[in-house]
N, C-alpha and C positions, 0 to 999 in steps of 0.2 A: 483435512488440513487443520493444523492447530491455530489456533491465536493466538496473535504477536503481545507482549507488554507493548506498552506506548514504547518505553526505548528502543525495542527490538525492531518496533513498527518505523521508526524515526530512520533508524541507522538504516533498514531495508530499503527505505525512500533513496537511499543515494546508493544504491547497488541498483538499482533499478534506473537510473537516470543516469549513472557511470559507466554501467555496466562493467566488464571482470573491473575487479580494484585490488589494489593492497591496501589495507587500514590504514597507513601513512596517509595515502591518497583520499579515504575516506574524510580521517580525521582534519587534513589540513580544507577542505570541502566545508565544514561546518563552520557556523556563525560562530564569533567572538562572545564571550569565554569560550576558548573551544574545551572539550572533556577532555581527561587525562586521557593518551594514548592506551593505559591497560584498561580502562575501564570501557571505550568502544572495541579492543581486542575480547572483554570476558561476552559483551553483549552478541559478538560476531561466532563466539565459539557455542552460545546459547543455540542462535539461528543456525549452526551447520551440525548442533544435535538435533533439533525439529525439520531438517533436510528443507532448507528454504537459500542455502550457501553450501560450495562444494569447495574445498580446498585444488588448489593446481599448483605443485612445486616449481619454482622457476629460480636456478640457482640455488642461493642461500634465504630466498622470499617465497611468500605461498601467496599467489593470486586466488583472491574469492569471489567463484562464480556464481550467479540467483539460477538457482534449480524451480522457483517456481513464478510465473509470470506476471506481473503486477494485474493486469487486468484479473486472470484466473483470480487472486488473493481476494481484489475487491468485488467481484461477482460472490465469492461464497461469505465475506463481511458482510455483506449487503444481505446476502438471502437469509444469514443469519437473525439482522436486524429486522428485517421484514417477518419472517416465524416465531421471533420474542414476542414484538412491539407492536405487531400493524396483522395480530392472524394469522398470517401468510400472505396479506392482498399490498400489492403496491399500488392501487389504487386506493387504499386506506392510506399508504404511506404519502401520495400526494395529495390527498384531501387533509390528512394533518398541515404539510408545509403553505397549504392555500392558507387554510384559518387561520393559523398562522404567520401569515405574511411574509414566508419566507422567500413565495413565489409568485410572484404578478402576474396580471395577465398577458404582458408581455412575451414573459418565458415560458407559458403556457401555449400562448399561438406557433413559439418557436419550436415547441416539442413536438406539435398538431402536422407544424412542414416537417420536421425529422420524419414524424410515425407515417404521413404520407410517402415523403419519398423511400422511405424501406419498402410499402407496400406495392408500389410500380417496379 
């Protein structure tokens, strides 16, 4: 699976929460300034060269469908970052956001009931 630019990453975010769209539809979706319509069109024709958007003729408009899953993208993002930055170990990767206080102990007990209830 290739990686996204941040714009590619950005525009994918709203084919993923729209699901099929036309860029119309995309572009009138994004925040104020919105981008010129050709320039989220050249970013949409990038995504359906690296097979992450499929085109579907409807009339005289082509509806763009995600070929690939959001979760599927950020499972291999992540194990990317984790094989750079953290070894391989995602327990490296959460003892960094501990020290870092990105993550309390809060949301550590909260993760402790997730990983139990997956286990029953």
């Amino acid at each position: 699976m290739e990686r996204l630019t941040q714009q590619e990453e950005e525009v994918m975010i709203y084919f993923w929460r729209m699901g099929p769209s036309f860029i119309r539809e995309v572009v009138n979706e994004m925040p104020d300034p919105k981008p010129p319509y050709t320039s989220v069109a050249s970013v949409v024709r990038n995504l359906e060269k690296k097979k992450y958007l499929s085109p579907f003729k409807l009339g005289n408009s082509i509806q763009y469908h995600s070929l690939v899953k959001e979760s599927d993208y950020k499972r291999n993002f992540l194990n990317g970052i984790v094989t750079k930055y953290f070894t391989g170990s995602y327990k490296e990767m959460v003892s960094f956001f501990v020290r870092d206080r990105k993550i309390g102990k809060k949301e550590l007990e909260e993760l402790m009931k997730i990983i139990e209830n997956e286990e029953s």
